[in-house]
MMTF fields as JSON, N, C-alpha, C and O atoms, coordinates in Angstrom:
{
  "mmtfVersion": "1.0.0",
  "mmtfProducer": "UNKNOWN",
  "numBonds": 271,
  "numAtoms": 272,
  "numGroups": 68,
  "numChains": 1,
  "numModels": 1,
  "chainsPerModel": [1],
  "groupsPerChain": [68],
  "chainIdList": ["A"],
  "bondAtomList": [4, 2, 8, 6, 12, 10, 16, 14, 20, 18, 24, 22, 28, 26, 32, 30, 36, 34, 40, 38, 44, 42, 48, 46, 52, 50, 56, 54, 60, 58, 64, 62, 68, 66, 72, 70, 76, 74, 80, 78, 84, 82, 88, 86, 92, 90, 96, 94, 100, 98, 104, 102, 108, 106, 112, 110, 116, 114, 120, 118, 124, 122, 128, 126, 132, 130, 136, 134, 140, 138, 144, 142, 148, 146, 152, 150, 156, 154, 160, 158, 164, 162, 168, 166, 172, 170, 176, 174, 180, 178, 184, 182, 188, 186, 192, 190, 196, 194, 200, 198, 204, 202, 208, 206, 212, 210, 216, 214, 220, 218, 224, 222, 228, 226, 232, 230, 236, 234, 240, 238, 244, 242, 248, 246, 252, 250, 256, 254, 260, 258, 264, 262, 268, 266],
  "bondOrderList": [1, 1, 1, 1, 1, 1, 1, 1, 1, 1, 1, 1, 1, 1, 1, 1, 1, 1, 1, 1, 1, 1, 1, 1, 1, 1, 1, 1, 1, 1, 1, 1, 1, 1, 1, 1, 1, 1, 1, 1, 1, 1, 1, 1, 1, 1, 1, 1, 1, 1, 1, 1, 1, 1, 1, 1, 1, 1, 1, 1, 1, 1, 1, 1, 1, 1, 1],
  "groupList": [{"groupName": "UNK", "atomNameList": ["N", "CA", "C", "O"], "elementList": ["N", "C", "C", "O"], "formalChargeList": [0, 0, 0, 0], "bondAtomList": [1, 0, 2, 1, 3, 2], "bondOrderList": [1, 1, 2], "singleLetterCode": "X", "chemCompType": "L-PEPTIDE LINKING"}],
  "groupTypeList": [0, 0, 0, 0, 0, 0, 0, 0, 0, 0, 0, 0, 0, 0, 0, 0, 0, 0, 0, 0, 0, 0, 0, 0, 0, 0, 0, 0, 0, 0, 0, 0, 0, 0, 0, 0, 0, 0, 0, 0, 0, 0, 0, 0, 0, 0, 0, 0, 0, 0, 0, 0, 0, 0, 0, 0, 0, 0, 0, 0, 0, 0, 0, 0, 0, 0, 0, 0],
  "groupIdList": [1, 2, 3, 4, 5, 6, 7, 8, 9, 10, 11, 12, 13, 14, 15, 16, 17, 18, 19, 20, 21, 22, 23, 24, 25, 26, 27, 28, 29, 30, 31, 32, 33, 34, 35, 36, 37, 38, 39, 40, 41, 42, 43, 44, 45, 46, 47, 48, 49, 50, 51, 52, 53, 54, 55, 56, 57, 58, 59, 60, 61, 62, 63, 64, 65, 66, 67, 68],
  "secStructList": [7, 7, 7, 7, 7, 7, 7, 1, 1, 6, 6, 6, 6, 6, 6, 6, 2, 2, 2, 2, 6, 7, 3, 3, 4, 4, 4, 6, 3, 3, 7, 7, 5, 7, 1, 1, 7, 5, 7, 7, 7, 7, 7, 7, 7, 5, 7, 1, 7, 7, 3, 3, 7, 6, 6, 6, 7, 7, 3, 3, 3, 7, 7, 7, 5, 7, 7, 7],
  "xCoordList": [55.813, 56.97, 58.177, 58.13, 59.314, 60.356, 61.606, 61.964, 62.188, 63.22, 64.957, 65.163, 65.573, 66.87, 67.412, 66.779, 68.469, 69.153, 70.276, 70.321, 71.429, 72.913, 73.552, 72.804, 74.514, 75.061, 76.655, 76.944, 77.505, 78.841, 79.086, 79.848, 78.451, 79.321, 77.99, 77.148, 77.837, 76.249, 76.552, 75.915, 77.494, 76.955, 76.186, 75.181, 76.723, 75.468, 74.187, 73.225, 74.12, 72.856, 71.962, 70.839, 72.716, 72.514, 72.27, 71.791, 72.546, 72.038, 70.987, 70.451, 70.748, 69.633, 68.331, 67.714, 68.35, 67.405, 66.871, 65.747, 67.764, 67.648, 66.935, 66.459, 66.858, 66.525, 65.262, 64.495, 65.191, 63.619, 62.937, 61.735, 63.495, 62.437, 62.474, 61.736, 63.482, 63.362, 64.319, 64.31, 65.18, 65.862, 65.577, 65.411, 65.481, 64.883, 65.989, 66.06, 66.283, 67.274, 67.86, 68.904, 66.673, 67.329, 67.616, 68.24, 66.947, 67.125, 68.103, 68.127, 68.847, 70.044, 69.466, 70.279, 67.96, 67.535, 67.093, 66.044, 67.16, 66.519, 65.002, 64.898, 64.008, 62.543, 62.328, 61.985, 62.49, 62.595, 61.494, 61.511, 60.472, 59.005, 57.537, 57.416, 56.789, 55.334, 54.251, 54.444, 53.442, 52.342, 52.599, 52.063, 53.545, 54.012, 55.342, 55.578, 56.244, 57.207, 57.899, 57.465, 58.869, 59.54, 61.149, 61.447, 61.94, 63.579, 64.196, 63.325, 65.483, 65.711, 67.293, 67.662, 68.371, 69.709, 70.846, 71.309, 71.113, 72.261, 73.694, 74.234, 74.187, 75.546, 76.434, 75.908, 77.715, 78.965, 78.51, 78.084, 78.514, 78.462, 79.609, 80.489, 79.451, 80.916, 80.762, 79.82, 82.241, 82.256, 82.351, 82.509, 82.258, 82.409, 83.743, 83.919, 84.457, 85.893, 86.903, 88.051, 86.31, 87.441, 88.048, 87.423, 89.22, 90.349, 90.405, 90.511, 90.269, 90.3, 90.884, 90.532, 91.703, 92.516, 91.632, 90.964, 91.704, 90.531, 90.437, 89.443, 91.652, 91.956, 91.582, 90.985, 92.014, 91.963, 90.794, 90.398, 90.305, 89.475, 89.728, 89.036, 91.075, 91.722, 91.214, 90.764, 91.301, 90.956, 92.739, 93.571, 92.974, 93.775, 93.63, 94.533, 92.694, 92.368, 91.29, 90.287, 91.085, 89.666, 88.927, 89.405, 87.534, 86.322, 86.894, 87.312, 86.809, 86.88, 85.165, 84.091, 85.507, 84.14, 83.588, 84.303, 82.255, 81.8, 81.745, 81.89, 81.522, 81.677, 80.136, 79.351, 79.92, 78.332, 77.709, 76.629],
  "yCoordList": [-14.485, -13.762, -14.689, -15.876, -14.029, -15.086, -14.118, -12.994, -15.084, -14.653, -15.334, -16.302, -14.861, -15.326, -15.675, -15.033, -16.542, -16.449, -16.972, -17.731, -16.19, -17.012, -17.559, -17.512, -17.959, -18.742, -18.618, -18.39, -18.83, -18.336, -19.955, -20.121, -20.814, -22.49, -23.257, -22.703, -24.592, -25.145, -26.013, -27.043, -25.589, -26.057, -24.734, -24.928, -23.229, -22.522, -22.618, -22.001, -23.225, -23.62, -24.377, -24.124, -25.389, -26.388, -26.349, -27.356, -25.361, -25.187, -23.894, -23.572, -23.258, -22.269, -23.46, -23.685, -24.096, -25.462, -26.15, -26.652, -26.161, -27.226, -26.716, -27.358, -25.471, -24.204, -23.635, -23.072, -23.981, -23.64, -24.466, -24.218, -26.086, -27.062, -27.867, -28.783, -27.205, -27.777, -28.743, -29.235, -29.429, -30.146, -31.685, -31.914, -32.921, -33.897, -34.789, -35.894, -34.801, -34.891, -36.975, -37.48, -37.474, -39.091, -39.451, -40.427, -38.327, -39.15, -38.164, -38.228, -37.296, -36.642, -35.439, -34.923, -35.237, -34.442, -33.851, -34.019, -32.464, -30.95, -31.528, -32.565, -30.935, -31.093, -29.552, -28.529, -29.503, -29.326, -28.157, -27.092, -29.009, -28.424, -29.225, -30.438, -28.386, -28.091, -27.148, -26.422, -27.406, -26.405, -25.32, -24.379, -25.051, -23.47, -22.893, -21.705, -23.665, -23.354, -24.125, -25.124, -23.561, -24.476, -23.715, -22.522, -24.836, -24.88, -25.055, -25.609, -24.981, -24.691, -24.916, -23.822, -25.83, -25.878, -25.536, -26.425, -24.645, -24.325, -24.615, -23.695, -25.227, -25.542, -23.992, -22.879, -24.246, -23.612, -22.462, -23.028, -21.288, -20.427, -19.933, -19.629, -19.873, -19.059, -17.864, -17.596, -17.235, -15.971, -16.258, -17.438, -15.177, -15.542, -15.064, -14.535, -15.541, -14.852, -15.897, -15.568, -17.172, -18.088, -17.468, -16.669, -17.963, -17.514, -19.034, -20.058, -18.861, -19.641, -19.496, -18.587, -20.405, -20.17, -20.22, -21.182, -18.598, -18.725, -19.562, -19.658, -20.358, -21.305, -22.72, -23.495, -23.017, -24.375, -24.726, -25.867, -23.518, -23.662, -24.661, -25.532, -24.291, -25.161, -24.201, -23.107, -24.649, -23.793, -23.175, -23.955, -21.645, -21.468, -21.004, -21.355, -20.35, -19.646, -20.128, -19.739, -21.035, -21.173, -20.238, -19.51, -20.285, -19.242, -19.324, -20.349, -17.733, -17.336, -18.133, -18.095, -18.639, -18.924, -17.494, -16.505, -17.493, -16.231, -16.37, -17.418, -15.184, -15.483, -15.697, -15.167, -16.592, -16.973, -18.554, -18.87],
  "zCoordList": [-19.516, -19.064, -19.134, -18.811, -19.601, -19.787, -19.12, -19.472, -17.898, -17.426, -17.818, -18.551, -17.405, -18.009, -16.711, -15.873, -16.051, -14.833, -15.608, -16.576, -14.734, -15.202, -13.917, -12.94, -13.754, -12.359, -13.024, -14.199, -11.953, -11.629, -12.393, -13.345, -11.891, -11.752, -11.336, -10.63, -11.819, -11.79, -10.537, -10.317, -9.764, -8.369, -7.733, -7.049, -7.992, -7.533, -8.148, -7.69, -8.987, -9.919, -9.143, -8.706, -9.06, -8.396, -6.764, -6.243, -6.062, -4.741, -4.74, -3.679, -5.816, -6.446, -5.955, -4.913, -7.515, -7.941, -6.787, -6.755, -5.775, -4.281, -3.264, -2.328, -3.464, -2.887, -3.06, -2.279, -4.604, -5.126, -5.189, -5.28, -5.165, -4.808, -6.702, -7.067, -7.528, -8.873, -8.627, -9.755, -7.992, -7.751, -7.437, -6.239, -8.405, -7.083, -5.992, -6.531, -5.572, -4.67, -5.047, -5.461, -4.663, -4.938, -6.524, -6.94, -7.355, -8.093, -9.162, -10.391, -8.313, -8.678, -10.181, -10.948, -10.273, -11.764, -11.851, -11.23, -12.614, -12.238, -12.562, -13.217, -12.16, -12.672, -13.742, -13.149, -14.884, -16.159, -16.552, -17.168, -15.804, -16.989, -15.99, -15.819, -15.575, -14.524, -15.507, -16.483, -15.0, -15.541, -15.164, -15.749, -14.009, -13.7, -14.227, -14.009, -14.918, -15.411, -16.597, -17.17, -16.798, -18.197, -18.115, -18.166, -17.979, -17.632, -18.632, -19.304, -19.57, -20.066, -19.656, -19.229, -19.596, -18.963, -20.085, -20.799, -20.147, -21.159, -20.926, -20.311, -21.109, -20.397, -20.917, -20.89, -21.323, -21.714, -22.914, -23.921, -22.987, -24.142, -24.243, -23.437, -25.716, -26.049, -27.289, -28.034, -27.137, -27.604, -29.256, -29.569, -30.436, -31.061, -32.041, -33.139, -31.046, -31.255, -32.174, -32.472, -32.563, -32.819, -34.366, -35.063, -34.654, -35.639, -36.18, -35.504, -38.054, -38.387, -39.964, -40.715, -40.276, -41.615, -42.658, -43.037, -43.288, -44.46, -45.435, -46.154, -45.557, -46.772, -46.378, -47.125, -45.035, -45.038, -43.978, -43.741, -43.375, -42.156, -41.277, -40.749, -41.226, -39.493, -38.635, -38.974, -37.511, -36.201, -35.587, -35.124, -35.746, -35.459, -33.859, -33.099, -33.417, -32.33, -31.883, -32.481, -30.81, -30.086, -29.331, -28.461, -29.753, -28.994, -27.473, -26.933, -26.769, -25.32, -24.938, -25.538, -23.974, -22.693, -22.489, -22.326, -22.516, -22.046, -20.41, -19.781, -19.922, -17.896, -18.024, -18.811, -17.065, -16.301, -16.532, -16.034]
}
């Protein structure tokens, strides 16, 4: 079974994780991967909105942040 979770900002992540016990506290690092689970930390996604000069492929318009 594979679930998805998203978070507002990875300090709610991060008090999720602390919460569920995936957190190790001294040594500041999510615990990742158990015989009961497997984590997966995706930072920043983005949209695929960026604008870019067909000729020279400058970046005219940078990708929107998606929310979550």
């Amino acid at each position: 079974m594979t679930n998805y979770l998203r978070f507002p900002d990875e300090d709610t992540f991060k008090y999720a994780s602390i919460t569920a016990g995936l957190y190790k506290e001294p040594e500041g690092s999510y615990i990742q991967y158990t015989h009961e689970h497997a984590m997966d930390i995706v930072g920043t996604i983005y949209n695929n909105d960026a604008v870019l000069d067909p000729e020279t492929f400058e970046l005219i318009t940078p990708a929107t942040q998606m929310e979550g």
